[in-house]
KEPA-409475 format. One record per residue: residue number from 1; residue in three letters; chain; x, y, z of N, C-alpha, C in turn. Coordinates in pm, 1 decimal, always signed. Layout:
n=NUM res=ALA chain=A n.east=X n.north=Y n.up=Z ca.east=X ca.north=Y ca.up=Z c.east=X c.north=Y c.up=Z
...
//
This chain:
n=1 res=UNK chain=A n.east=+571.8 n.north=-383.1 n.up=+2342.2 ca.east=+502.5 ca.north=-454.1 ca.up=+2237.2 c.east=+602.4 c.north=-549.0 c.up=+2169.9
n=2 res=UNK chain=A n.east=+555.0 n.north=-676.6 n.up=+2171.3 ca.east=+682.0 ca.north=-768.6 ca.up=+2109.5 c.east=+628.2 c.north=-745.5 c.up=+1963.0
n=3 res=UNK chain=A n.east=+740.8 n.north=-847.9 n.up=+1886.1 ca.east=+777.3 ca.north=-817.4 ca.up=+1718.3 c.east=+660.7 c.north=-850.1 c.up=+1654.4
n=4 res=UNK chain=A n.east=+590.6 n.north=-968.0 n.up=+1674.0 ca.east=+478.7 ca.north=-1041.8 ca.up=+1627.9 c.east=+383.4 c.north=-926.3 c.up=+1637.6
n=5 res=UNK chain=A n.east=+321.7 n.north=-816.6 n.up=+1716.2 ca.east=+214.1 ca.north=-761.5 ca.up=+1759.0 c.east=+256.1 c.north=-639.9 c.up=+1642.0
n=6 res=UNK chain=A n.east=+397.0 n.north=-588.7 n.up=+1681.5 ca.east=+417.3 ca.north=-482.2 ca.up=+1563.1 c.east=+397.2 c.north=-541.0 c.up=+1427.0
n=7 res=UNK chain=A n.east=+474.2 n.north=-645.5 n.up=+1393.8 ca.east=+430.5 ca.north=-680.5 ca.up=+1255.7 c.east=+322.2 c.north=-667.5 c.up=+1215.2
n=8 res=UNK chain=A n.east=+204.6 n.north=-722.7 n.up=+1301.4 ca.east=+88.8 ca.north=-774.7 ca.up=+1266.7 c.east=+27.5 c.north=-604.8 c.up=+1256.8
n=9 res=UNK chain=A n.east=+77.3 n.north=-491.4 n.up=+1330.8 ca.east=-13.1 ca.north=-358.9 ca.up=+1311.0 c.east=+45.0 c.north=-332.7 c.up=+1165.4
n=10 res=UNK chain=A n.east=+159.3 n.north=-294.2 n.up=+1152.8 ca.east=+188.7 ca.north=-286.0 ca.up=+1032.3 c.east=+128.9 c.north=-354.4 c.up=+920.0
n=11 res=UNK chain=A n.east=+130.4 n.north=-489.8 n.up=+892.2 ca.east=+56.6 ca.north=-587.7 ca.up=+796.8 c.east=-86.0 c.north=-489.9 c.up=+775.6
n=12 res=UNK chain=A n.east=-138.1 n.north=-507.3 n.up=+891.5 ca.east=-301.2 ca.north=-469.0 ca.up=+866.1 c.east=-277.0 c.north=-259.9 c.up=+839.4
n=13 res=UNK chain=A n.east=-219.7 n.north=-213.1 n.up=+892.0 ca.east=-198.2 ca.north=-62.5 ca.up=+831.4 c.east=-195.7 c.north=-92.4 c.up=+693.1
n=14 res=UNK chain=A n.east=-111.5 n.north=-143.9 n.up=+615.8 ca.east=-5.8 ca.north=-146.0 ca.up=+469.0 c.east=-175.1 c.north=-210.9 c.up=+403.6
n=15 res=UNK chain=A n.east=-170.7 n.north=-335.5 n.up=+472.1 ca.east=-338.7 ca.north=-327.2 ca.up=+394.6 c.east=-462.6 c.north=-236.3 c.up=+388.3
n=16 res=UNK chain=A n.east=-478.5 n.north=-165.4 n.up=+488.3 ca.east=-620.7 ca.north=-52.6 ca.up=+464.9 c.east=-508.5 c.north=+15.9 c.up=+396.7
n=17 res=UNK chain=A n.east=-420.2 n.north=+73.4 n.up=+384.0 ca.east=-361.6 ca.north=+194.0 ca.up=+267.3 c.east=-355.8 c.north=+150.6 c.up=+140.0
n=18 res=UNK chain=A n.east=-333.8 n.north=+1.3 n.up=+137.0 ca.east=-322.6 ca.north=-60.2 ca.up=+9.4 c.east=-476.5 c.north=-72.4 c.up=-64.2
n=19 res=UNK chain=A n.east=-547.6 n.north=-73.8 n.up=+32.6 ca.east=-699.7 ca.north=-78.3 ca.up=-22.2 c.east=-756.1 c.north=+84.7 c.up=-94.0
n=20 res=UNK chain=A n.east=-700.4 n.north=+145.9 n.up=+5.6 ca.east=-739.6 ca.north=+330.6 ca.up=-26.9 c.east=-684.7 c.north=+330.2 c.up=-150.4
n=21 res=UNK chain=A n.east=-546.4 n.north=+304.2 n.up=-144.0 ca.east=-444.5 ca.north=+347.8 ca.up=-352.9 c.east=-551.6 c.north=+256.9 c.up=-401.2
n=22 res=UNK chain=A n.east=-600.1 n.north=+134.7 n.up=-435.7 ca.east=-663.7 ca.north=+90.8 ca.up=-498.6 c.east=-830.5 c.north=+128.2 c.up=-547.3
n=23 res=UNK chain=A n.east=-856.2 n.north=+187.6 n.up=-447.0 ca.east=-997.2 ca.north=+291.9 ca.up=-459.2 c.east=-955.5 c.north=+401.8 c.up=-493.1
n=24 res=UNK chain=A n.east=-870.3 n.north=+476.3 n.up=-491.8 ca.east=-819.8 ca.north=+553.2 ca.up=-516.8 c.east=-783.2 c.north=+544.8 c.up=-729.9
n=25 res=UNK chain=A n.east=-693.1 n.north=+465.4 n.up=-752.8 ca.east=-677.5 ca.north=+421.6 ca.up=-896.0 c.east=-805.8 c.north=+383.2 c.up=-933.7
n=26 res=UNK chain=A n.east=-882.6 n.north=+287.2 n.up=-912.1 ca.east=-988.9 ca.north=+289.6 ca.up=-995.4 c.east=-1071.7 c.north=+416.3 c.up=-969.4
n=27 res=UNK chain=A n.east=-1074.0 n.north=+474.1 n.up=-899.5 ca.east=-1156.7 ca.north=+653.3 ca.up=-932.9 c.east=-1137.3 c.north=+666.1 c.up=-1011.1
n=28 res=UNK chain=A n.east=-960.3 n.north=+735.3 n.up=-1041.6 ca.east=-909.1 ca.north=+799.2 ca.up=-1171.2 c.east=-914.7 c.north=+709.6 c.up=-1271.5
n=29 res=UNK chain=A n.east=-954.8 n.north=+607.5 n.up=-1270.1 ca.east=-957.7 ca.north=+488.7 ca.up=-1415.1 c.east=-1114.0 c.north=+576.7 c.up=-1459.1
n=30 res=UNK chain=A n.east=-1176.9 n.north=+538.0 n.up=-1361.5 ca.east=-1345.0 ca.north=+584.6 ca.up=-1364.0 c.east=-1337.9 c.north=+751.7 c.up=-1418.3
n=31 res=UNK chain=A n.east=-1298.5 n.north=+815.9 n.up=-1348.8 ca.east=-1319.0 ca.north=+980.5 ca.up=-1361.4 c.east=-1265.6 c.north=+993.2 c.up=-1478.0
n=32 res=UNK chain=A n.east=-1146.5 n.north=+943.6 n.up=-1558.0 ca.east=-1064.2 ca.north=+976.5 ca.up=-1698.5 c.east=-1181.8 c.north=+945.6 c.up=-1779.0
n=33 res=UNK chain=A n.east=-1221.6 n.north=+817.7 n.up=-1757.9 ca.east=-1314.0 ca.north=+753.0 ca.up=-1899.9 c.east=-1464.0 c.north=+791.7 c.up=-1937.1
n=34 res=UNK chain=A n.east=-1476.5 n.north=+846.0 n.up=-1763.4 ca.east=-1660.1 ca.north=+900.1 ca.up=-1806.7 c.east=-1650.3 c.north=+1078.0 c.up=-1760.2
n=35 res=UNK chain=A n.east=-1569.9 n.north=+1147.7 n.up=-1747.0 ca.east=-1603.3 ca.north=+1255.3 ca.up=-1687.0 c.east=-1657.0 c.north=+1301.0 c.up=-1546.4
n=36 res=UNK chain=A n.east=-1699.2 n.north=+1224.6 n.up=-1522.3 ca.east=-1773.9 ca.north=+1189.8 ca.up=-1385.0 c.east=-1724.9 c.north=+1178.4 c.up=-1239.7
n=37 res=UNK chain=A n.east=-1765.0 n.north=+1201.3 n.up=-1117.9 ca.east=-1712.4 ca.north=+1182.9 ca.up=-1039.3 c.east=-1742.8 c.north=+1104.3 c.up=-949.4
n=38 res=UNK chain=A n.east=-1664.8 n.north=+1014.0 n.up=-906.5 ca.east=-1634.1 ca.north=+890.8 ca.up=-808.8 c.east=-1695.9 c.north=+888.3 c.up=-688.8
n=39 res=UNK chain=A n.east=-1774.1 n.north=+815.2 n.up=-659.3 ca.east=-1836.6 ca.north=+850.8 ca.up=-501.2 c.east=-1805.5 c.north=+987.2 c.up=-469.6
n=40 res=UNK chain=A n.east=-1828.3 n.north=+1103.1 n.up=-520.6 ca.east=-1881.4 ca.north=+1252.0 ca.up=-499.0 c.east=-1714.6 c.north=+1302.1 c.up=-516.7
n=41 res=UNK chain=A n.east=-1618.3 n.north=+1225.3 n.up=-551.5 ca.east=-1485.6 ca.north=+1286.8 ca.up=-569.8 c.east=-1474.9 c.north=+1291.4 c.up=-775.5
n=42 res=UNK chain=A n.east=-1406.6 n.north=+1447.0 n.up=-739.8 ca.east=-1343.0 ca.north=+1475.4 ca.up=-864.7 c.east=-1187.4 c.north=+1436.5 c.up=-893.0
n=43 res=UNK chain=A n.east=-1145.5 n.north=+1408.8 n.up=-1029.7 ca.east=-1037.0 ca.north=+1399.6 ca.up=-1048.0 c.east=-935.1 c.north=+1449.0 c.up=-983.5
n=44 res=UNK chain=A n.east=-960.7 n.north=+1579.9 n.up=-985.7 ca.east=-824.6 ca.north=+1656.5 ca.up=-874.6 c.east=-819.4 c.north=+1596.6 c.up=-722.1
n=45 res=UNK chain=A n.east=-940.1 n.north=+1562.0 n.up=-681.9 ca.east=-964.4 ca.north=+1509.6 ca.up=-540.6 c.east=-874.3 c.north=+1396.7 c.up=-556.7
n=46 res=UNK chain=A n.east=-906.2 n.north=+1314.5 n.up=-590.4 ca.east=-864.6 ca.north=+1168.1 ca.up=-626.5 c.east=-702.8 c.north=+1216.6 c.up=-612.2
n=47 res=UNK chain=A n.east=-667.0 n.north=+1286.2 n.up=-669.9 ca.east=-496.5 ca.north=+1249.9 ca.up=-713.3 c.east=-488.0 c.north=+1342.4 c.up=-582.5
n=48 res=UNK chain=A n.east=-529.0 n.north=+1416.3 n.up=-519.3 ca.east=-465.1 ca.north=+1454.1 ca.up=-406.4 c.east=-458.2 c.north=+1339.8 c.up=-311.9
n=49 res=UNK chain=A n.east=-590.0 n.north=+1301.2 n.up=-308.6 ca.east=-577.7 ca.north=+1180.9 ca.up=-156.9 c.east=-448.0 c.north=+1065.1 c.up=-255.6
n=50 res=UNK chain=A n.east=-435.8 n.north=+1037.7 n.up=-365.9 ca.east=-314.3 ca.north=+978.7 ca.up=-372.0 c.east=-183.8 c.north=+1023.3 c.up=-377.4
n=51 res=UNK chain=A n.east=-171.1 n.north=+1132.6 n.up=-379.0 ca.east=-73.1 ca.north=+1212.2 ca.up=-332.6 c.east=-4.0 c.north=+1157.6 c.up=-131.3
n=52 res=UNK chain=A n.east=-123.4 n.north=+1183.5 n.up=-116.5 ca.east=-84.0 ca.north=+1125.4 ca.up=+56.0 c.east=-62.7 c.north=+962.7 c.up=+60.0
n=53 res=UNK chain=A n.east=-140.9 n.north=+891.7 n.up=+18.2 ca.east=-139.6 ca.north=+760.8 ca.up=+19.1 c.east=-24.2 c.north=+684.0 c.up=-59.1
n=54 res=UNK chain=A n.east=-20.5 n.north=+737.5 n.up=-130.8 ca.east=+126.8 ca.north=+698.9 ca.up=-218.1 c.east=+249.5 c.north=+708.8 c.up=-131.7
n=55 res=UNK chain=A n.east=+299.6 n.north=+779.8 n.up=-106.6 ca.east=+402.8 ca.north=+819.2 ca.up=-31.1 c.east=+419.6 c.north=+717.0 c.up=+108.8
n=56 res=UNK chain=A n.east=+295.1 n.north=+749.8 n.up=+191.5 ca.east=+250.1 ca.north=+637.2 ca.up=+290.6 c.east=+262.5 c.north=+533.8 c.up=+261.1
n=57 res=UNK chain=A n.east=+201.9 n.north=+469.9 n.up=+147.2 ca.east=+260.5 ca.north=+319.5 ca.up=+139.7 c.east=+435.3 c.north=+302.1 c.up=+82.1
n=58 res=UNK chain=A n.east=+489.7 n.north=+385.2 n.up=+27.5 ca.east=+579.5 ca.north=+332.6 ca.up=+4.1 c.east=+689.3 c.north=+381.3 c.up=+142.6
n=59 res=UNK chain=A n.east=+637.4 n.north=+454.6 n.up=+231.0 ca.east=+750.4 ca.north=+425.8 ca.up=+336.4 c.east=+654.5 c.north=+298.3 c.up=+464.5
n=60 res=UNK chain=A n.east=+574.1 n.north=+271.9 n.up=+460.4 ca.east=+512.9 ca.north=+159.6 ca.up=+534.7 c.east=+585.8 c.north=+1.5 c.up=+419.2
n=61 res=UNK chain=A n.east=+603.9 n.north=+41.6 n.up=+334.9 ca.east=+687.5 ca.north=-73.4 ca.up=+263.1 c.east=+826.8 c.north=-84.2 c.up=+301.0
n=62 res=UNK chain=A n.east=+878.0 n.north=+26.1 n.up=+334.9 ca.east=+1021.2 ca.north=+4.7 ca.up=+336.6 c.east=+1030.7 c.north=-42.5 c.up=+488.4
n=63 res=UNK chain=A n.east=+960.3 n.north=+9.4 n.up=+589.4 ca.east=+954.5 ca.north=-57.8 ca.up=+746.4 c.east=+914.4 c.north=-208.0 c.up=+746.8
n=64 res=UNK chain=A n.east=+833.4 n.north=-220.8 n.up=+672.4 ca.east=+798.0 ca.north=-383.7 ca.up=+622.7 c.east=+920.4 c.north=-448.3 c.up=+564.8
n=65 res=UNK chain=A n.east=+970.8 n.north=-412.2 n.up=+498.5 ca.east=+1057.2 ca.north=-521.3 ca.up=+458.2 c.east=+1184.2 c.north=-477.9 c.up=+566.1
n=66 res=UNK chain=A n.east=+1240.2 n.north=-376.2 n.up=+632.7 ca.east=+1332.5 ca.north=-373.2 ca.up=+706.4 c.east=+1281.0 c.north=-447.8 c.up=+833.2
n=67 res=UNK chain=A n.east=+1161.4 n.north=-475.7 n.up=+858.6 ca.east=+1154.1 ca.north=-518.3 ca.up=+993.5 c.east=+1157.2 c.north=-714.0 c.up=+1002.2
n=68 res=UNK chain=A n.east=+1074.8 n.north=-715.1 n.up=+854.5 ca.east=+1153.6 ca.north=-870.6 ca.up=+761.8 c.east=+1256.0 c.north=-902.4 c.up=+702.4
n=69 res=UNK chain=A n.east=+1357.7 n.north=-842.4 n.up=+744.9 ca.east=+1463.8 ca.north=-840.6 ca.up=+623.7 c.east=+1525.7 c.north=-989.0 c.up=+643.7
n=70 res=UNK chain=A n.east=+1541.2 n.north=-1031.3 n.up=+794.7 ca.east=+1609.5 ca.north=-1198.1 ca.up=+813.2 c.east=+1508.0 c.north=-1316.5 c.up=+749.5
n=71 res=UNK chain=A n.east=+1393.5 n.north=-1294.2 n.up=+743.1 ca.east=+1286.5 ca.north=-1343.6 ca.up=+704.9 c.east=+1305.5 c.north=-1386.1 c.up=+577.0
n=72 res=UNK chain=A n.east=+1304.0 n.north=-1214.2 n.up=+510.4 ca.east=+1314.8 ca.north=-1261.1 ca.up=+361.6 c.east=+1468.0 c.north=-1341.0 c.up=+311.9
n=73 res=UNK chain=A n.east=+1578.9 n.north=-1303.9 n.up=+350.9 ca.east=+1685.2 ca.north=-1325.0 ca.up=+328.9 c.east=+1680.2 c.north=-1489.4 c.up=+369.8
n=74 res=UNK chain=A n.east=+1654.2 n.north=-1544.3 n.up=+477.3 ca.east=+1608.7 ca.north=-1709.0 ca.up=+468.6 c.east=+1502.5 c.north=-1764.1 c.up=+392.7
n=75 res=UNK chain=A n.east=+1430.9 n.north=-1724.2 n.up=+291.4 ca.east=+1289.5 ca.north=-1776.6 ca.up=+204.7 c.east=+1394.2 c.north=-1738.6 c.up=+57.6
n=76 res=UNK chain=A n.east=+1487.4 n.north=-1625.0 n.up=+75.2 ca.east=+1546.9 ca.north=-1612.1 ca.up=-66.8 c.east=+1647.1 c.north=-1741.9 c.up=-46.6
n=77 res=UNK chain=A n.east=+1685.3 n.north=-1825.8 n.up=+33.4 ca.east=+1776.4 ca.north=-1889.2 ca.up=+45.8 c.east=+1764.0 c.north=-2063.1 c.up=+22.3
n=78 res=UNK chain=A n.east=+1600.2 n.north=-2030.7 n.up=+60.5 ca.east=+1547.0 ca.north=-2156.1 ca.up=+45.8 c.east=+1453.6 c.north=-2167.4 c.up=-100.5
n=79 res=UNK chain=A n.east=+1452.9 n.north=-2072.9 n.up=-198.9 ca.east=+1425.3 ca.north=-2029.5 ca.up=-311.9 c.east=+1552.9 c.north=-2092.9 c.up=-396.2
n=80 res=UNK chain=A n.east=+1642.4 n.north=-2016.8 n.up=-376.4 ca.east=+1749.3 ca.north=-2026.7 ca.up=-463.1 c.east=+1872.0 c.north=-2133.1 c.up=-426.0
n=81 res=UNK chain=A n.east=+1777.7 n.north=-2250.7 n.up=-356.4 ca.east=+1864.7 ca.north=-2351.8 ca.up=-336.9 c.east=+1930.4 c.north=-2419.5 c.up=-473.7
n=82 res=UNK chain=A n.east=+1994.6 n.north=-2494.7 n.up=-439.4 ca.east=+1984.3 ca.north=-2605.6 ca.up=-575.3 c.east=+1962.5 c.north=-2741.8 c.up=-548.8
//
């Protein structure tokens, strides 16, 4: 599998996980303020599935930026020109 094909699984992984924490946070925004539960999830539910998802995105972040690291390091370069 060349670099382009991995990137691109990764990109789209980091996004459906990034979508879940975000359904995920607005639950618990939702479940704190009305008591209620979120598409059939309770509070405790909620913070478990972010329990998993949390963690997941932040090591799918760190493969992301290690697998961009020349990337970013030439855009910081062309940033902080003068």
């Amino acid at each position: 599998m060349n670099m382009v094909k991995v990137r691109a699984v990764l990109s789209t992984v980091l996004l459906a996980v990034f979508i879940g924490v975000l359904f995920v946070t607005i639950g618990v925004l939702y479940t704190t303020k009305t008591g209620h539960p979120f598409f059939g999830m309770t509070k405790p539910q909620l913070f478990k599935v972010r329990n998993i998802l949390g963690p997941l995105m932040n090591a799918l972040i760190i493969v992301h930026l290690a697998i961009n690291w020349g990337m970013y390091k030439r855009e910081l370069k062309v940033l902080l020109r003068k």
